[in-house]
Backbone as a printed PyTorch tensor [residue, N CA C, xyz], in Angstrom:
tensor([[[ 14.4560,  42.4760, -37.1120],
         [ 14.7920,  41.6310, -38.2310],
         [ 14.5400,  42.4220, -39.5140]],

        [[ 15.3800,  42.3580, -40.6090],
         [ 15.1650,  43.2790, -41.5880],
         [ 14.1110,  42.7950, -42.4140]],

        [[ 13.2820,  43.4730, -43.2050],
         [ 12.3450,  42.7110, -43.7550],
         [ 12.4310,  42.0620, -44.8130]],

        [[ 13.4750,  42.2620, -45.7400],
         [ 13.2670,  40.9940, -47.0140],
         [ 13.7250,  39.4370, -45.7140]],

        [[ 14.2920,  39.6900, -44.6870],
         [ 15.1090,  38.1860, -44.6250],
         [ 13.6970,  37.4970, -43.4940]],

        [[ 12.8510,  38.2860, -43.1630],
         [ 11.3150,  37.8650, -42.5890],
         [ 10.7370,  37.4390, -43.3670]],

        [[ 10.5450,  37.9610, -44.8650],
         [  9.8860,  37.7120, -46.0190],
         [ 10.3630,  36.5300, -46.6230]],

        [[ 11.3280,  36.0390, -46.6670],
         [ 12.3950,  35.2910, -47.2370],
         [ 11.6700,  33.8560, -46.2700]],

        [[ 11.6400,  34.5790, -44.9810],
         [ 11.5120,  32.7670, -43.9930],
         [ 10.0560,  32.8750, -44.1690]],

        [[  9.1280,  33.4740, -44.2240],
         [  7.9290,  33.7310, -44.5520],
         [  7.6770,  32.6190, -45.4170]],

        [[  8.2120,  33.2480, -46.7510],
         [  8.2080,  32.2550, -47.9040],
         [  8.4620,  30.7140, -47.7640]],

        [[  9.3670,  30.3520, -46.8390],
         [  9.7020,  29.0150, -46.5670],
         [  9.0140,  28.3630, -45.6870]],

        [[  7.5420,  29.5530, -44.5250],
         [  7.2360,  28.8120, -43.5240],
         [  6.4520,  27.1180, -44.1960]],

        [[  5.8310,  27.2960, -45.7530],
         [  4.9060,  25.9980, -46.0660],
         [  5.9950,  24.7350, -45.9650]],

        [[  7.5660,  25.1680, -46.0940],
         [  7.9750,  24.0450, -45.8320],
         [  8.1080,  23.3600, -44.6260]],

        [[  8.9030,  24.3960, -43.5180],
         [  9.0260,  24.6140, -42.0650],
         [  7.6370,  23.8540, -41.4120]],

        [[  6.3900,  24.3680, -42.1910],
         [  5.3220,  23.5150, -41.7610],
         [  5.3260,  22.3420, -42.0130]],

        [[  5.7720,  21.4250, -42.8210],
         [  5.7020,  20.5850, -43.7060],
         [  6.6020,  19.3440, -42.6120]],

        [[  7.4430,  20.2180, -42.3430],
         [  8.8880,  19.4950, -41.4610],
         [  8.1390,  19.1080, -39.7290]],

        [[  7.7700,  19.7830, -39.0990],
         [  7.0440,  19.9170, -38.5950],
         [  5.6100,  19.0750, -38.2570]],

        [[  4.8290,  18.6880, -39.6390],
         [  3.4900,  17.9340, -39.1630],
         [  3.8640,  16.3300, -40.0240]],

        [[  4.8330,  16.3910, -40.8600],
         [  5.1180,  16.0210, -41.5500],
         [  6.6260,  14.9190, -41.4120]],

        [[  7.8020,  15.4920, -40.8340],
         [  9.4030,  15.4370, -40.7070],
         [  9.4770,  15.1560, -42.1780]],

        [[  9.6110,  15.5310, -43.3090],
         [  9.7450,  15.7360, -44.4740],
         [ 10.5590,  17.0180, -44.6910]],

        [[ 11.6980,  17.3270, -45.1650],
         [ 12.3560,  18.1840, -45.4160],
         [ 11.7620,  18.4420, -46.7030]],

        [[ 12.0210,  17.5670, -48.0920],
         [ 11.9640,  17.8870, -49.0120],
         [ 13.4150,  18.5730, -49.8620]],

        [[ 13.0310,  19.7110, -50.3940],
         [ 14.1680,  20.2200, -51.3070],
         [ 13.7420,  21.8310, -50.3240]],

        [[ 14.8170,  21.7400, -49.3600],
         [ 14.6090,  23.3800, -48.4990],
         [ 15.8220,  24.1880, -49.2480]],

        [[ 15.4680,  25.6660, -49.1550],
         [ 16.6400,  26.4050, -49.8110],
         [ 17.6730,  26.5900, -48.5050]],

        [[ 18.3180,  25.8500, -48.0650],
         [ 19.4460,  25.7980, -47.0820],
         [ 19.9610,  27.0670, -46.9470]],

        [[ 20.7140,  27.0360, -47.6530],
         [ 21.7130,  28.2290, -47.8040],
         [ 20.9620,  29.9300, -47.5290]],

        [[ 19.8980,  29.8770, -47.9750],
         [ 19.0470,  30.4870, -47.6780],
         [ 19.0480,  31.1610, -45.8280]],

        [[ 18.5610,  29.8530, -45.2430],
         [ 18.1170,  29.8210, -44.3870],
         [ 20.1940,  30.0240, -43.4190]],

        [[ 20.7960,  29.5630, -44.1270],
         [ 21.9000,  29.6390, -43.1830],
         [ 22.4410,  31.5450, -43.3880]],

        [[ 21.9280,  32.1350, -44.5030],
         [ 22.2180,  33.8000, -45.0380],
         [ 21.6200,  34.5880, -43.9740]],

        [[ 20.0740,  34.1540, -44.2450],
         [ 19.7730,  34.7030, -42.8210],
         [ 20.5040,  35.0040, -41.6400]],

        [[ 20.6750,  33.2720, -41.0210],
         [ 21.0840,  33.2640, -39.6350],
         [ 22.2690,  34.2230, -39.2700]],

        [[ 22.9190,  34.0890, -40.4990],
         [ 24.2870,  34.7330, -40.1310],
         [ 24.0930,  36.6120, -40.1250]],

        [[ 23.0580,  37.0410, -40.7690],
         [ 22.7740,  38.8300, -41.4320],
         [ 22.4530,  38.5530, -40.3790]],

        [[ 21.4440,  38.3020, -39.6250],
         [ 20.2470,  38.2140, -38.4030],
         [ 21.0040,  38.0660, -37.0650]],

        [[ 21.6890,  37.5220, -36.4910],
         [ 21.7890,  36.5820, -35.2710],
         [ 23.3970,  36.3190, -35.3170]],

        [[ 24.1910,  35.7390, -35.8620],
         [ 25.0380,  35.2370, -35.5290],
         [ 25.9160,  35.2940, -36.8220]],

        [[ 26.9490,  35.7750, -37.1690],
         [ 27.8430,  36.5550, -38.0910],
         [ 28.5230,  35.1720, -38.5920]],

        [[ 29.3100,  34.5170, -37.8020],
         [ 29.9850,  33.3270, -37.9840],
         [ 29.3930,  31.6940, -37.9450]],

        [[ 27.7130,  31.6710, -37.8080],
         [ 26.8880,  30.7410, -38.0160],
         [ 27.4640,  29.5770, -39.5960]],

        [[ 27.7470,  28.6480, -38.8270],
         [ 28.1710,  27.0380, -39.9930],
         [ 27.1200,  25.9240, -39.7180]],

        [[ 26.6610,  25.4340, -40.5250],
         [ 25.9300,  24.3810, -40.5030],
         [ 26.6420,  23.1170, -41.4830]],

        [[ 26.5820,  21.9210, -41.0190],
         [ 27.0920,  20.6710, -41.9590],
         [ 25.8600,  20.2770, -42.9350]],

        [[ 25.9460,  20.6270, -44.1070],
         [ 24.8380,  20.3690, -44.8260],
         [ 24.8590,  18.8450, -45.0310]],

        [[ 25.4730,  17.9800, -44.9200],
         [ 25.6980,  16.4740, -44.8020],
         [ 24.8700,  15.8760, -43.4110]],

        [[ 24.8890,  16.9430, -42.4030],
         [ 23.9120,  16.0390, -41.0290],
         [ 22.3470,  16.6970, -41.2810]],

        [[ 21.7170,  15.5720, -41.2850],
         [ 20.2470,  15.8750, -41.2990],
         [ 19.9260,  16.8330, -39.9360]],

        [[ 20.0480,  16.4730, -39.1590],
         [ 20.1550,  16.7330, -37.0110],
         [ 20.3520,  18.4280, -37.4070]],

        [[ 21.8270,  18.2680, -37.5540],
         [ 22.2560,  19.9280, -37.8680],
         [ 21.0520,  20.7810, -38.5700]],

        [[ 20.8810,  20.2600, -40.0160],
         [ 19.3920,  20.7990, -41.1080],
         [ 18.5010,  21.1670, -39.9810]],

        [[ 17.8270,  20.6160, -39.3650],
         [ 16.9120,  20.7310, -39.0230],
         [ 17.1110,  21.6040, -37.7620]],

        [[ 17.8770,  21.3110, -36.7240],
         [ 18.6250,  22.2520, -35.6240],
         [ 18.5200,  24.1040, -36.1440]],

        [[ 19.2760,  24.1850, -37.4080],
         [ 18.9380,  25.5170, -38.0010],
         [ 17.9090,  26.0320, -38.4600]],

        [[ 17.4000,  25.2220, -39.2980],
         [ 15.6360,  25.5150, -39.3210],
         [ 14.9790,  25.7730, -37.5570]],

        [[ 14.9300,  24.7420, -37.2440],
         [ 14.2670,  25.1930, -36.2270],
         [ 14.5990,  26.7750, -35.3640]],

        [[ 15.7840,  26.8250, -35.3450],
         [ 16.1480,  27.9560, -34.8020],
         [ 16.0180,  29.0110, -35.3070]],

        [[ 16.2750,  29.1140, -36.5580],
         [ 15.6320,  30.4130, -37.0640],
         [ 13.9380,  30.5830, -37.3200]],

        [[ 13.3590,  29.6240, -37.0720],
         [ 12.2350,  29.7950, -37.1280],
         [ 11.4380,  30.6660, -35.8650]],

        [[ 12.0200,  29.6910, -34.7570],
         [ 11.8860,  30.4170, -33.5660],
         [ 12.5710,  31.7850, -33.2680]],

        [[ 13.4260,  31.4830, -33.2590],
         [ 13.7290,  32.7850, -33.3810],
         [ 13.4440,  34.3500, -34.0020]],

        [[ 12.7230,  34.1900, -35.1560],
         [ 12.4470,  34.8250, -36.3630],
         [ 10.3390,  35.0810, -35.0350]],

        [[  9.7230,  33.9380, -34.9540],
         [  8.2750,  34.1770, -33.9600],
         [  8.8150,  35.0150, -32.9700]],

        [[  9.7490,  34.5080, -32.3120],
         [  9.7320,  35.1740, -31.4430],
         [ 10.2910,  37.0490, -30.8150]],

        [[ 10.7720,  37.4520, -31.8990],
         [ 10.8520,  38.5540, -32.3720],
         [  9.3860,  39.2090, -32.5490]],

        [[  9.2330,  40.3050, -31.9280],
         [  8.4140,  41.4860, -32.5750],
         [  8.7430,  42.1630, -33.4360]],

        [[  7.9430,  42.9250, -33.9030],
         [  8.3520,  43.6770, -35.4140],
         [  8.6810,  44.8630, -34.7610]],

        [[  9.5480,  45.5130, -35.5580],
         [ 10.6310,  46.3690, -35.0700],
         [  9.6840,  47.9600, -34.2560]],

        [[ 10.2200,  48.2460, -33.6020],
         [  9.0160,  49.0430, -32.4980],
         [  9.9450,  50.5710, -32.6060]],

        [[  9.5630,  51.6550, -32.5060],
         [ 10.3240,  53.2480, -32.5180],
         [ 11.6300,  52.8510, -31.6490]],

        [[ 12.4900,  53.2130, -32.2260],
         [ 14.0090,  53.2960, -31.2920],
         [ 13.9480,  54.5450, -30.8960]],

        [[ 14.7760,  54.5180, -29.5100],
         [ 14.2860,  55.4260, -28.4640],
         [ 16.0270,  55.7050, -28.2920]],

        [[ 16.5420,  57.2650, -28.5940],
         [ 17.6200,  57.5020, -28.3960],
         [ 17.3060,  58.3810, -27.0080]],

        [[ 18.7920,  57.6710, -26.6350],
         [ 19.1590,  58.0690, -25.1180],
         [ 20.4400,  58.8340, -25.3660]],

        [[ 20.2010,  60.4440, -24.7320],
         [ 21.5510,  60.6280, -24.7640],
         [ 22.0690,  60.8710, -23.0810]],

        [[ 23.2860,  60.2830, -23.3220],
         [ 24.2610,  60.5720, -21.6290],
         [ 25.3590,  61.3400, -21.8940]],

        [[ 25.8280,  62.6300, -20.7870],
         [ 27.2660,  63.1050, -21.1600],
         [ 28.0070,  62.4480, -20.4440]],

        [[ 29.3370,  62.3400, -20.4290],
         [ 30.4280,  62.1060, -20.3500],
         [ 31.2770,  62.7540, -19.1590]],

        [[ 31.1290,  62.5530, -17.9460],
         [ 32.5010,  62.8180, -17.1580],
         [ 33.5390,  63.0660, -17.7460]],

        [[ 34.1620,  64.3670, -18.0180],
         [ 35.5670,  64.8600, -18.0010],
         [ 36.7500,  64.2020, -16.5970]],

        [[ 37.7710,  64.2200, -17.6410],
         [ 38.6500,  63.8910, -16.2040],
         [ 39.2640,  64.3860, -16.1220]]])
């Protein structure tokens, strides 16, 4: 996950918490949270900002999603040759 958009949900977890112990949305930065999903995870990600269900469906998912990620670990290049034909 790149790090401003960790930092970004970071910033939003007091709401995410809020939703959570609470079911209080409040005033969430949506759009926000839908920029993410789409840089992160899923390119063509839509949410109906009119269904509460949906709101919260995306929150939740990027939340989880976002825990359940480790922080980015050494990439390990593999090289293979190529069969000629």
């Amino acid at each position: 996950m790149q790090p401003h958009n960790r930092q970004t949900l970071e910033a939003l977890r007091p709401d995410y918490d809020n939703w959570i112990a609470n079911k209080n949305l409040g005033n969430f930065a949506w759009q926000e949270v839908q920029r993410i999903i789409r840089e992160e995870w899923d390119g063509g990600y839509t949410v109906q900002y009119w269904c509460g269900t949906c709101l919260v469906e995306m929150l939740t998912m990027a939340f989880r999603r976002m825990d359940g990620e480790q922080e980015p670990a050494a990439v390990e290049t593999i090289k293979i040759k190529l069969r000629e034909s």
